[in-house]
C-alpha positions in Angstrom: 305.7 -35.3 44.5 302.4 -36.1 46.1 299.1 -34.9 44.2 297.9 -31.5 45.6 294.3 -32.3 44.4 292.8 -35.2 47.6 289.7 -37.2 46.3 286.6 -37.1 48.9 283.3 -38.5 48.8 281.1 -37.0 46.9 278.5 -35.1 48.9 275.9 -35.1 45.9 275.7 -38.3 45.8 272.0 -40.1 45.0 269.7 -41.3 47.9 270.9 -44.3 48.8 268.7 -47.5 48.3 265.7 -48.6 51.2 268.2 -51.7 52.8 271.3 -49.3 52.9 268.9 -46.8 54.8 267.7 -49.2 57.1 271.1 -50.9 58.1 272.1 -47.2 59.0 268.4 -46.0 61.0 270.2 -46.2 64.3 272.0 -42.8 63.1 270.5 -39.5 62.2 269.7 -39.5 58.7 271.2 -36.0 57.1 268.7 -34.0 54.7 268.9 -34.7 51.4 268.9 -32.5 48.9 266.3 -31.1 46.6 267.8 -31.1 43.7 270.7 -34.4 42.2 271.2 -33.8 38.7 274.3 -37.4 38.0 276.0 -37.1 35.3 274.2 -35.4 32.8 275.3 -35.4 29.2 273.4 -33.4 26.2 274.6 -34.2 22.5 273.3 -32.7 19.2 274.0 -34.8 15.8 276.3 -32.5 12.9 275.4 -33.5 9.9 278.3 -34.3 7.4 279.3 -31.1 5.2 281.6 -30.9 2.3 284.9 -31.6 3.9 283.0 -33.2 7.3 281.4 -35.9 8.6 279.1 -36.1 10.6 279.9 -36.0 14.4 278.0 -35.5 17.6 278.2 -32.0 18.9 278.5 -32.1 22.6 277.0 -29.2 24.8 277.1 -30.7 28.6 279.7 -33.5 29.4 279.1 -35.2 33.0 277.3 -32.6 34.8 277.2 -33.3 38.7 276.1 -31.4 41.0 273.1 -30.9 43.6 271.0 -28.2 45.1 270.1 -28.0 48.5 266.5 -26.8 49.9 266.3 -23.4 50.0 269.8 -22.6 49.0 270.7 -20.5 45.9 273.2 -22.4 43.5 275.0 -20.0 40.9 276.0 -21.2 37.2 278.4 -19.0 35.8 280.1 -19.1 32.5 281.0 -17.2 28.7 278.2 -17.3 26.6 277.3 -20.6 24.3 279.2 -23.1 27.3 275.8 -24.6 28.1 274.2 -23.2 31.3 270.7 -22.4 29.2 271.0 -26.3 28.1 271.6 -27.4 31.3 268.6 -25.5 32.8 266.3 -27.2 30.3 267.6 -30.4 30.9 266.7 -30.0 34.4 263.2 -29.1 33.6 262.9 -31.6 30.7 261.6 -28.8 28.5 265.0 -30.2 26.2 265.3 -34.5 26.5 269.1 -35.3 27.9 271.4 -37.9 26.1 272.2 -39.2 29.0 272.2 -38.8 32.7 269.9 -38.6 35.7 267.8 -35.9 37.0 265.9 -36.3 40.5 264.1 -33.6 42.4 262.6 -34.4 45.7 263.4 -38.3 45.0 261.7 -38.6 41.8 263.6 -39.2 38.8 262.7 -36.5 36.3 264.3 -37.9 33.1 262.2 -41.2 33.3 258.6 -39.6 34.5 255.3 -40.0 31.7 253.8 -36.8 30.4 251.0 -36.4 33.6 253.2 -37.4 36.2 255.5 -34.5 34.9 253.3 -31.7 34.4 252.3 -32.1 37.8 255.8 -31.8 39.0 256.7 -28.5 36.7 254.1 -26.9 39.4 256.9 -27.3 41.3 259.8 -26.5 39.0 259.6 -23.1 37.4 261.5 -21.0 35.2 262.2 -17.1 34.8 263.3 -16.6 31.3 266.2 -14.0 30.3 264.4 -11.1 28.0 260.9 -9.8 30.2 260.2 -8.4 26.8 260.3 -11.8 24.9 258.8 -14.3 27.3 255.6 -12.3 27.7 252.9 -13.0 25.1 252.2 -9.1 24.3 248.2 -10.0 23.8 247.7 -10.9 27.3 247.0 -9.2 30.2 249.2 -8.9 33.2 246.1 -10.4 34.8 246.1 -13.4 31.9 250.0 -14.1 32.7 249.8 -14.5 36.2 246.8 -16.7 36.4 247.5 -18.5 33.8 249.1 -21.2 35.8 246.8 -21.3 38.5 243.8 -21.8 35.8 246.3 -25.0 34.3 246.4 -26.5 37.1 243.2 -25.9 39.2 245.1 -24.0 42.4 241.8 -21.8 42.7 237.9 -22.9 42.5 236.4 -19.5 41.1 237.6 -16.4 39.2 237.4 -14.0 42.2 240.0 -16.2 43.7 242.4 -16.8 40.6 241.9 -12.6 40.7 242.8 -12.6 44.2 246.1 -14.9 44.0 247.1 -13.1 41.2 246.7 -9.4 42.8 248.7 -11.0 45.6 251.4 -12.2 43.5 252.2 -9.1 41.9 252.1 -7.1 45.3 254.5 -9.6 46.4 256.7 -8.9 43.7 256.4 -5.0 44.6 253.3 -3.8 41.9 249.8 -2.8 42.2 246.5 -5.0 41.5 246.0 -2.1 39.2 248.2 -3.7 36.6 246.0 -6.3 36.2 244.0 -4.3 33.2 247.2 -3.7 31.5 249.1 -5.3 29.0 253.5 -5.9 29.0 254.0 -3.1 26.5 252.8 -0.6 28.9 255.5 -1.7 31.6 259.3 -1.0 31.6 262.0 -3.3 32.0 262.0 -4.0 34.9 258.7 -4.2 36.0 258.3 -6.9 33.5 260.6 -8.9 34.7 258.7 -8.7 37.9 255.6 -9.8 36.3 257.4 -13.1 35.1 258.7 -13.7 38.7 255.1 -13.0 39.4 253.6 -16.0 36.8 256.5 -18.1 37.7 255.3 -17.7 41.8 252.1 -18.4 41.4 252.0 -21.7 41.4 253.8 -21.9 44.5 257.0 -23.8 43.0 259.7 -24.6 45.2 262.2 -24.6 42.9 263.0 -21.9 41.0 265.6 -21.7 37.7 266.3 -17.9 36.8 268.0 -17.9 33.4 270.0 -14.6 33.0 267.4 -12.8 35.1 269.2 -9.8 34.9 270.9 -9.3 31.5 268.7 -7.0 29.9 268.2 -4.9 32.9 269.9 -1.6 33.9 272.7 -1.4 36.7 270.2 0.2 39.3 267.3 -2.2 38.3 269.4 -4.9 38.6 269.9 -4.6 41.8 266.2 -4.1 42.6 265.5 -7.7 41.3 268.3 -9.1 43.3 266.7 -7.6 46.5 263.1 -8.9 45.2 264.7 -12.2 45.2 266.4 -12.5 48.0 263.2 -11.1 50.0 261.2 -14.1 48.4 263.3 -16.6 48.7 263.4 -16.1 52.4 259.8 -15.8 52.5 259.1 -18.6 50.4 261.0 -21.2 51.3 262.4 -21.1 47.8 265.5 -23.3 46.1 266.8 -21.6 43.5 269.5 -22.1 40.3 270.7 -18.5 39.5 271.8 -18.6 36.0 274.2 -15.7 34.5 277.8 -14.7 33.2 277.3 -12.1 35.9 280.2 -13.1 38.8 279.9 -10.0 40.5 275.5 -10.6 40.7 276.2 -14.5 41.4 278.7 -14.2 43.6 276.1 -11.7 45.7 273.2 -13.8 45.3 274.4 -17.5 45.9 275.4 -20.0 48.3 277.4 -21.9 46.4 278.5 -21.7 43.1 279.9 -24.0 39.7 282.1 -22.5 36.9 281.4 -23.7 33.4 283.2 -24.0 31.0 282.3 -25.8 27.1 279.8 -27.8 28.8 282.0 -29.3 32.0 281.7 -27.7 35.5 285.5 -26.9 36.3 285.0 -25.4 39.2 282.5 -25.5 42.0 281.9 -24.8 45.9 280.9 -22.4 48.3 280.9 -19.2 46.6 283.1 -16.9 49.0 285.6 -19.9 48.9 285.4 -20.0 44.6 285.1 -16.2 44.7 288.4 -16.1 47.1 290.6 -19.0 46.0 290.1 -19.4 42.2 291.4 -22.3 41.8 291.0 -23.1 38.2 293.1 -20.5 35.4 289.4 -20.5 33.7 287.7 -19.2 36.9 290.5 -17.1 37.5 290.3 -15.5 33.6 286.9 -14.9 34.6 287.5 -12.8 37.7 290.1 -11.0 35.4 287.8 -9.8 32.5 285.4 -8.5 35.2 288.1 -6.8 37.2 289.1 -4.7 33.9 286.0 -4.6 32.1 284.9 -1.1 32.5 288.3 -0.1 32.8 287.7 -0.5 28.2 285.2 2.4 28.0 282.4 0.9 26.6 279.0 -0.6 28.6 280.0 -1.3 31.8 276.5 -3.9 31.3 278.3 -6.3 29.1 281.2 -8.5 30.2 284.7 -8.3 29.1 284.7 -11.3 26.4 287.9 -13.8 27.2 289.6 -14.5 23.6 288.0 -17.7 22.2 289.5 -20.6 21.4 287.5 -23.4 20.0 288.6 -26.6 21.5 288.2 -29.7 19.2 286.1 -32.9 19.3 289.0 -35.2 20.0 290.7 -32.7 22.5 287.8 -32.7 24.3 287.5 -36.2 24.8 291.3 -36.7 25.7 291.7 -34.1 27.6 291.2 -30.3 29.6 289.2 -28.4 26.6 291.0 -25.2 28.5 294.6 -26.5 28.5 294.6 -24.6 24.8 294.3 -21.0 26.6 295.9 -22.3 30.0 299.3 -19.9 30.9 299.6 -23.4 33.4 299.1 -26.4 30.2 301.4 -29.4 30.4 301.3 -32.7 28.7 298.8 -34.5 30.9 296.5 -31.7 30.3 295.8 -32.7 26.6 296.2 -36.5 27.1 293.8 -37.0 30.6 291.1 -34.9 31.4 290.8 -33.6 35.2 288.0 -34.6 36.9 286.5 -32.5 39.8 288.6 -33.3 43.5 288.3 -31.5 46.5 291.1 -29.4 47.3 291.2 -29.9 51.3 288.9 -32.7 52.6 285.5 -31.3 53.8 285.8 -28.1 51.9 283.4 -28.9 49.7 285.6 -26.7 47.2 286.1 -29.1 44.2 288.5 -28.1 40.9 288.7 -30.0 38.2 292.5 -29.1 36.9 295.7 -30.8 36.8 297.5 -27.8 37.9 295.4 -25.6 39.6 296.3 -22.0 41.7 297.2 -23.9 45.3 299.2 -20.8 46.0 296.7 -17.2 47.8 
């Protein structure tokens, strides 16, 4: 029987070198993307316990996958599989093992201290708790100028009080709130303050990490409005973040699935959202469908039963084929890589036997 899964070029795929773009300059060059992040790999070492020894503890494995400009990517997976990590890598706030970064041509993982600081202008980051990634002894006014201050967007302080009165309009609050410090705000309204800091250094990419998680239902969807409305005002490219499916699924173009540090599943997001290819994408959509159905917060996500996967099973093999209904031997002696389901779908799975059938 003929392999279901067809192998296609791989559309995120690095610029290609100055003599391959010349021999081609007769055709229209397509646009590359903004974001190329090759085969990214992030280990921490495990020191050697009692009845251990010591190991490398692997949080991404070959992570591929690009952003276009001013499109919304979605991340999506359980708790601990690695987005946060993969986020930081991106940013180089946490050093990769291994891998390649490159945002706007430039190859992030390899750039010296200056030249990055004066790319993280341009690549900014909206942390998960408002109340935690606001320093409490500043003012709102502090917050959102502080990056313009760092890195000299403004030539006097009525103009850093200007930019910042017009970021935090823009992100639906008054210049009043300047005075005022993040305790005296709720929820919410913090969380537009840091869209507000993060904006005002005109970025044009933007990670948001779990924007949304400590937020109420109805707020929620506030934010997801805000950002939407800015994005399309901005210009902005943007890696949404979240174990949310229902909020990612809203919010994004296309969308990955993650799963113990591998992307199992990736593509447009009404494709992914429909088809479900993988079993682990398709557990996902499961535990949402029949999480408030439990009776508790309908804020927190229906938790799939853990199984930790071992070192050596990851390296041979699917890490999922231990909670797969679908496992067979291949499963835990090769590991899938991602293939396109139908050429030109841009719908990749990585699975031996993946859900072919509606």
């Amino acid at each position: 029987m003929t392999d279901p899964i067809t192998k296609s070029a791989e559309p995120a795929s690095l610029p290609q070198s100055g003599s391959a773009q010349r021999k081609k300059k007769k055709k229209k060059k397509p646009e590359q993307a903004l974001l190329y992040v090759q085969d990214l790999n992030k280990a921490y070492p495990r020191p050697a316990g009692l009845f251990r020894k010591a190991e490398l503890s692997h949080a991404l494995h070959d992570v591929n996958f690009y952003i276009r400009h001013r499109e919304t990517f979605g991340l999506v997976g359980e708790s601990g599989c690695g987005k946060t990590t993969l986020a930081m890598c991106i940013l180089r706030l946490i050093e990769p093992t291994m891998g390649r970064v490159l945002f706007d041509g430039k190859e992030v993982t390899t750039l010296r201290s200056g030249e990055l600081r004066q790319l993280r202008r341009r690549m900014q980051i909206v942390f998960q708790d408002p109340y935690a990634s606001l320093n409490p002894h500043m003012t709102v006014r502090d917050l959102v100028a502080e990056g313009i201050e760092v890195f000299g967007l403004a030539a006097s302080k009525h103009s850093i009080d200007d930019m910042a009165g017009t970021m935090l309009e823009r992100v639906g609050l008054s210049r009043d709130a300047m005075t005022r410090y993040p305790h005296a705000f709720s929820g919410g309204e913090r969380q537009r303050i840091a869209i507000a800091r993060a904006l005002a250094v005109s970025p044009d990419f933007l990670v948001l990490d779990e924007p949304l998680s400590a937020l109420d239902l109805s707020v929620q969807a506030q934010i997801i409005n805000l950002l939407d409305d800015l994005q399309q005002k901005l210009n902005l490219t943007q890696l949404f973040i979240s174990h949310d499916l229902r909020a990612v699924q809203y919010v994004s173009h296309r969308m990955a699935i993650m799963h113990l540090g591998r992307i199992v599943e990736m593509g447009p997001s009404s494709s992914v959202a429909k088809d479900r290819f993988h079993p682990y994408t398709r557990a996902l959509f499961t535990a949402m469908a029949s999480a408030p159905s439990e009776g508790g917060d309908e804020n927190e996500p229906r938790k799939l039963p853990i199984v930790n996967a071992l070192a050596d099973e990851i390296s041979r093999g699917c890490a999922y084929a231990s909670r797969c209904e679908r496992q067979e031997e291949r499963c835990h002696r090769e590991r899938p890589v991602l293939r396109e389901i139908e050429v030109g779908s841009h719908h990749r799975v990585a699975c031996w036997q993946p859900y072919l059938e509606s």
